[in-house]
Each structure stands twice: as C-alpha cells, then as structure tokens.
N, C-alpha and C positions, 0 to 999 in steps of 0.2 A: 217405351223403355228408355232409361235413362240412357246417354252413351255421351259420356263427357271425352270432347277432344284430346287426343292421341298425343298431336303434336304439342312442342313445348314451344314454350310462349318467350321471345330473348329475354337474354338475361335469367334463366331458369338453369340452367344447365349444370349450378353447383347445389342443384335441389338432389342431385346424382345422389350423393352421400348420405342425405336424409331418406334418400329412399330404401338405399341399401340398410339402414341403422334401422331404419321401420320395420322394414321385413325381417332383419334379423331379431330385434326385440321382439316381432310377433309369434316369429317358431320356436326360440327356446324359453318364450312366459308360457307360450301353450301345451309345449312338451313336457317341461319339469315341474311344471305347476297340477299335472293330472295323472301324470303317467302312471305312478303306484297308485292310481284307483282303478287302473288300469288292471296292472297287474294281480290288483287284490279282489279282484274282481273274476279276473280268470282263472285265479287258483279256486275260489271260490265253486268253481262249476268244473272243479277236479281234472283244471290243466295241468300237465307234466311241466316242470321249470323249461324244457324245451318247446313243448307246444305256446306257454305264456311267451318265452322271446319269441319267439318266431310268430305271435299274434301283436305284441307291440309293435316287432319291424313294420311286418305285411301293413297297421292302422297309419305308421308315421310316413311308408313310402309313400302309403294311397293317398294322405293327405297334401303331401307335396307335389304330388301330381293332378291330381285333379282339383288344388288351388293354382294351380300352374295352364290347365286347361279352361278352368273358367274365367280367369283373369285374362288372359293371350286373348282367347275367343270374344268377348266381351270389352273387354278396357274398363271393366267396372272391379271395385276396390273386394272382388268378391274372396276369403277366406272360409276354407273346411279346415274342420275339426274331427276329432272322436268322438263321442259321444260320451262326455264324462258323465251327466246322472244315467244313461242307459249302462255304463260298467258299474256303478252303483244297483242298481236294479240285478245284475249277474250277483251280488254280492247274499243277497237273501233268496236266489234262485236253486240255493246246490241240494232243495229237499226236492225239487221238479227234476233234478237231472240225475240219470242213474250213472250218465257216462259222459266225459267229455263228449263225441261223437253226437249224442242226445244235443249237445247245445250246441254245439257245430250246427246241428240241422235246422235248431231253431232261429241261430242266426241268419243262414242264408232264406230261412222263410219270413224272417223280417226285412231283408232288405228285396225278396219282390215285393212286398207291400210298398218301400219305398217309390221301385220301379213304379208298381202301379200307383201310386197316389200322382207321380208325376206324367204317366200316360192317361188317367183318368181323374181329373177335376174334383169330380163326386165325391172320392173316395178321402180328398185332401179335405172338402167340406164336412164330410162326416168325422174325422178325426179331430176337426176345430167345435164339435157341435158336445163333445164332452165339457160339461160346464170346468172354468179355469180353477175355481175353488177343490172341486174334486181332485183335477189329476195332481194340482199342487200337493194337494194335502198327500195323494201317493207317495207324491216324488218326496218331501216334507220325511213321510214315516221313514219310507225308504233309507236315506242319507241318513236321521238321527242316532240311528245303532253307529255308524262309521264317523258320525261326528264326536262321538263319545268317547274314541279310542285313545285320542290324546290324554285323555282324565285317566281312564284306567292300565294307560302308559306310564301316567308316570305315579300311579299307584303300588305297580307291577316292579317295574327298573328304572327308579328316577332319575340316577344319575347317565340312563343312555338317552332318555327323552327328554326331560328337562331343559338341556341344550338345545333341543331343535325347535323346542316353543319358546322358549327365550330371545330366540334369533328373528321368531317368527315376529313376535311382538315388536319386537324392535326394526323390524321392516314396515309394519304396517304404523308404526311411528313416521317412519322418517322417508321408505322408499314401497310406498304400497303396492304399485305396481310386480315390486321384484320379493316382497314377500313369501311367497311361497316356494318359486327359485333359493333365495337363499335359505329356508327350512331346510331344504332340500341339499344344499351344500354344507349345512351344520351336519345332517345326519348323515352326508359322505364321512364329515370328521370323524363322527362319533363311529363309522363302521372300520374306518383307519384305527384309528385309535386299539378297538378290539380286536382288530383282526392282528396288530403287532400283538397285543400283550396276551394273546391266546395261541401267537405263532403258525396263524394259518397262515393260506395265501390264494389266490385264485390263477388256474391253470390257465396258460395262453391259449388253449383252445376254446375254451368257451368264450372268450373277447372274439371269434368269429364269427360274422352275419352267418343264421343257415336259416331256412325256411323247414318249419315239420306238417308237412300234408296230413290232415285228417279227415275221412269220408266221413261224411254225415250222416246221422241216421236219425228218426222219427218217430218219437212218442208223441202219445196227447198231451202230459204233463209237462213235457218241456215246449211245447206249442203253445198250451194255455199258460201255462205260468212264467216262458219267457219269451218267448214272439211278440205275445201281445202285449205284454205293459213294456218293451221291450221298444217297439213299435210308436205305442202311445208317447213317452217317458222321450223321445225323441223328437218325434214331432211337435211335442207339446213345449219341452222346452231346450229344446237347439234350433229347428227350420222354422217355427211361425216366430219366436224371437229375434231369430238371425235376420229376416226379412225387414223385421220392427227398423233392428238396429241399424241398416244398412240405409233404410228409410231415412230415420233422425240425421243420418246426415250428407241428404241430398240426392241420395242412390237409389234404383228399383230395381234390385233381383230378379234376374228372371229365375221364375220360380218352376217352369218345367224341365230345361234343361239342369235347373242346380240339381233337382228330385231326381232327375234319370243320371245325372253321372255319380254322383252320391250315392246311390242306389248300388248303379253296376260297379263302384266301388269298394261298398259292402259287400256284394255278393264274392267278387273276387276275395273279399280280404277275410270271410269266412270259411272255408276249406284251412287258412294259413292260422285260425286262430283267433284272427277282428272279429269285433262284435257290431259295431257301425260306424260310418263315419256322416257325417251332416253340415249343414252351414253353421259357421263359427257364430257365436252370439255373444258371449262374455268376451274372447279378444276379436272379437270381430273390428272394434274399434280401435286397436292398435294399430293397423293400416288405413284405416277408413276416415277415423278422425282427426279433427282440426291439430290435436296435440300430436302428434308421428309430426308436424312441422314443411308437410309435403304440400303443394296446392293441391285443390282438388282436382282437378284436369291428369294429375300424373300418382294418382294413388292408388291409380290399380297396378303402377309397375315396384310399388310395398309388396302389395298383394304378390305378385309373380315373383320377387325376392324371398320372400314369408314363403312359398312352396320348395322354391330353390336351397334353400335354408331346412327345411323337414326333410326333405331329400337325404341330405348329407347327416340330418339326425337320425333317421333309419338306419342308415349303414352303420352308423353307432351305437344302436339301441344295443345288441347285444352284449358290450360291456356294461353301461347301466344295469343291465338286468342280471349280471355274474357279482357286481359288486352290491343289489339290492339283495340279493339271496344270502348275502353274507352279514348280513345286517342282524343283529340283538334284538331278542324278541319286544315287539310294541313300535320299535323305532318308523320301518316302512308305513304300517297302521297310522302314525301318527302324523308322519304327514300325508297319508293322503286324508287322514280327519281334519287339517287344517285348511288344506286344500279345497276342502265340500262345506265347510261355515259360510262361506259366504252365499253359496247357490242354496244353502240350505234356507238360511236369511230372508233371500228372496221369495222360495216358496211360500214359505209360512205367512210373509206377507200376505203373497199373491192368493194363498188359499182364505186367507180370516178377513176379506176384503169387504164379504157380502155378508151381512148377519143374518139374516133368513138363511141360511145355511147352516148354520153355525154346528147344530147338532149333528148332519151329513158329514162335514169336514171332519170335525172332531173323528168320528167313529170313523172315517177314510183313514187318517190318521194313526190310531190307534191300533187298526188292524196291519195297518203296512208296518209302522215299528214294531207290531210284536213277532215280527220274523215265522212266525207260526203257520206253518202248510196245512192244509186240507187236502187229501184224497191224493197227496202227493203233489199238489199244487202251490204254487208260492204267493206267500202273501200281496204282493203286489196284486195281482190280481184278483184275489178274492177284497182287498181293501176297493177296489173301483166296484166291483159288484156291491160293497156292502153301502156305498155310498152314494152309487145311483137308483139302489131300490130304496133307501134312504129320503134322498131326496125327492123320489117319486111319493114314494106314501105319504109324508109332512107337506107335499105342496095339493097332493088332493084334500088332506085334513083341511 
C-alpha cells in the first residue's frame, strides 16, 4: 500500500493554506453540489421533512468523520462521500416501500453487505463480476427521470428555475468546478425572493441540528427493490471508481478498511435517516489531484481538512433543509437534475461501450427509466434482472 511520507519537506510549510483551501473546496463542492438528491430521494421513500434533516445531518457528519479516520489512520488523500446515484436509486424506490421504516431497514441491510464485501473478498468480486454495461445502463435509466426535471421546471414555473439553469450554464462556462454550487445559490435567491413577496418566513427552530430515530422494519420489496440495486448502484459506481481514481494519481486505497468503516458508517447513519455513504469518486480529486496545488506527500492533510469541513456542514445542514422546503415547486428538482447530468454522462458512456450488448443495455435502460414496479418491486431492480437474462440468452444465441 501506498503511504507517502507524513513529514514535510523545508520550505513546504506555506503549502498550510492550500491545504486548508483544498479541503475546504472539497466539502462544500460535495455537499451543495448533491445534497437535494439527497434529499429528493428521501422524500421519495416517504421521509417526514424531519426524518430527511436529520438523514442529511447523520450522511454529512458520518462523512466528515470517517474522512477524518481514514485519512489520520492512513496519510493517504483518502475522501467519503454519500452515495449520490444510490439517493437517486431511492428516488424510483417509493413503489417498494410502504413505509419509511421499510427503507430504514433496507438501508441498514445494504450497508452489512458493505461490512461484508469488505470482510469478505468474494463478495467484492461478485459485485465487480456484473457486466459494467448492465449496471450503467441501471444507473443511466435511473438518473434520466431526475435529469429531466430541469425541462419540466421550467415548463411548469419558468421564471423560478430559469435562474438557477442560467447560473448553472454560466458556471460550467467559466468556473466548472463551482457550477453546481452556484445553481445552488441562484435557487437560495430565487427561495428569498418568494419567500419575501409571499411573506413567509422560516421558524428559528427548525435551523436547529436534531436527529429523528427510526426503527427499522423489513419487507421483501424494500429488500429486493432497494438493498440490492441499492448495494450494486454503489459499489459499482462510487468504491470500485473511487479506488480507479485515487489510483490515477499515485495512491492505493486500502480497500478493506475503506469497505468496513463506510460500511459501519452506513449502518450507523441508517436508523438517523442515511442511505449510504462510500469512497468519494467524482470529488475524490479535489484533494487528491495535482490541481488542489498541495504536493503529494501532504494531500492526505486536504483529505483530513475536507472531513473537518463536512463536520461543521452537518451542524448546518439543518438550515439548508428549512430553507429547501420553502422553495417553489421544480426549483429543488432542478438542481438536483443539474447536479446528476454529468454522472448521468458518464453512464451512458460507460454502459454503450461494448456493442454485443447493445440490445441488453438498451432494455437495462428502458426498464429502469420507466419508473414501473412489479409485484411492488422497483424498477431498478427488475431493469438488472431484465438485462442479465438478456444478455445470457443473445450470448448463447
């Protein structure tokens, strides 16, 4: 395992700054940049506005802390995340769950799988041994409903979303990195804005951190339809990419500690409302890469900055989410549609890569965007079943 020296090297010592500027670019691009998929995700599987804050807090502590634990323990540039396409995945789940509680249970059943994939080898090969074209194309269907929201936002109420894809555009102009960030602070204006000339306001008590405990309880449907793709939808693209990423530049994950504290991360942050959390992949390289301006010898003290930084976001989450709820219908929606264009991107890549597929993907595809439940099952997961029997019959043909 990789383990680049600790100490600094003379003359480094005003690399202090960049490190602190790293770590903080890295927690609030990964917080504002996901959060409302976040959240639209947990309302999605019929969380109470209290249960959703109090699942955003419990996701941003656990991330700061167990980026804080694996970076300290290690000295490697290593960053967790949430699982932004696994909160997407909750978002066409709410036909599998009768009751929050129902997915309460299936979340803590997907992060022992975590546990165990990082106690058990096997179980990490077996998750890798889903062909990449299939689960893309899941993940692909998945996201494309919630990427569409922005269209039918500002179909619906142009003049409240309009602004926030305008702002959007114009970030991935000139500052792409902070594009979705500043989506994200257009549609604060646009909630200002209405919230003056409708003369509401929001109560100082819900700006208070609380946590809402939910026992969990366990159906088949919320097992099979959000455990497992749930499970997959993570692994597939948050931990086997995160390790890619951390790779290209220079770094080797260790990969059983990340899976077991990720893991008993999840499990803790499911009773509070989390759905998972995992290794960072898409800003994984805000601490890790050549561009944060840090050497490589001292990017894992980004990384422990970046944890120390979600820390202090969690305790704030719960304003974020009094001031999201007051938002004009489409607005929230819209960015987290903005938000998911680019992982969506990637998929569709990733899944239309291999042409002897072509017809498996497709139909993986098609079944996962059509939102459509079976037997009270969610599409996610009847789209992987429909794509690996798929695949099996045309490759015996």
């Amino acid at each position: 395992m990789t383990r680049p020296d600790a100490r600094p090297h003379p003359g480094q010592d005003s690399t202090g700054l960049q490190e602190v500027s790293a770590g903080a670019v890295t927690a609030l691009v990964g917080f504002t940049s996901s959060f409302a998929v976040v959240l639209t995700g947990l309302g999605a599987v019929h969380a109470s506005g209290a249960q959703a804050a109090s699942g955003l807090m419990a996701l941003t502590l656990l991330v700061g802390l167990t980026t804080l634990a694996l970076a300290l323990a290690h000295r490697l540039p290593i960053t967790v995340a949430w699982s932004t396409p696994g909160a997407a995945v909750l978002v066409g789940a709410g036909a599998a769950v009768g009751q929050f509680s129902d997915a309460v249970g299936a979340l803590l059943v997907c992060a022992l799988l975590l546990i165990a994939t990082g106690l058990w080898p096997w179980l990490g090969r077996l998750a890798q041994s889903i062909p990449t074209g299939i689960a893309q194309a899941m993940l692909a269907g998945v996201l494309f409903p919630l990427c569409l929201q922005p269209v039918l936002g500002v179909a619906s109420d142009p003049w409240a979303v309009l602004p926030v894809i305008l702002v959007w555009l114009l970030g991935l102009r000139f500052a792409p990195r902070w594009a979705v960030p500043l989506a994200f602070v257009a549609a604060v204006a646009v909630i200002a804005v209405h919230l003056i000339a409708s003369g509401r306001g929001v109560e100082a008590g819900v700006l208070l951190p609380a946590f809402a405990w939910t026992w969990p309880t366990l159906s088949v449907t919320s097992l099979i339809g959000v455990a497992l793709p749930l499970y997959v939808v993570t692994m597939a693209s948050q931990n086997i990419p995160g390790v890619a990423v951390l790779r290209s530049f220079g770094f080797t994950a260790p990969w059983r500690s990340s899976l077991l504290v990720t893991g008993l991360g999840s499990a803790l942050a499911a009773p509070l409302g989390g759905h998972a959390i995992n290794l960072a992949a898409i800003s994984a390289a805000l601490a890790a890469g050549e561009e944060s301006g840090v050497p490589q010898e001292r990017r894992w003290r980004s990384a422990a900055w970046a944890g120390g930084f979600y820390v202090l976001l969690g305790l704030g989450s719960a304003a974020v989410v009094a001031v999201a709820v007051l938002a004009p219908n489409g607005v929230l929606a819209a960015v987290a549609g903005v938000a998911l264009i680019a992982t969506l991107g990637s998929a569709v890549q990733g899944a239309w890569e291999d042409s002897q597929e072509r017809v498996a993907v497709v139909a993986t595809f098609l079944v996962a965007a059509s939102g459509v439940a079976f037997a009270g099952i969610s599409a996610a997961f009847w789209a992987l079943v429909v794509g690996l029997v798929l695949r099996w019959a045309l490759a015996r043909r």
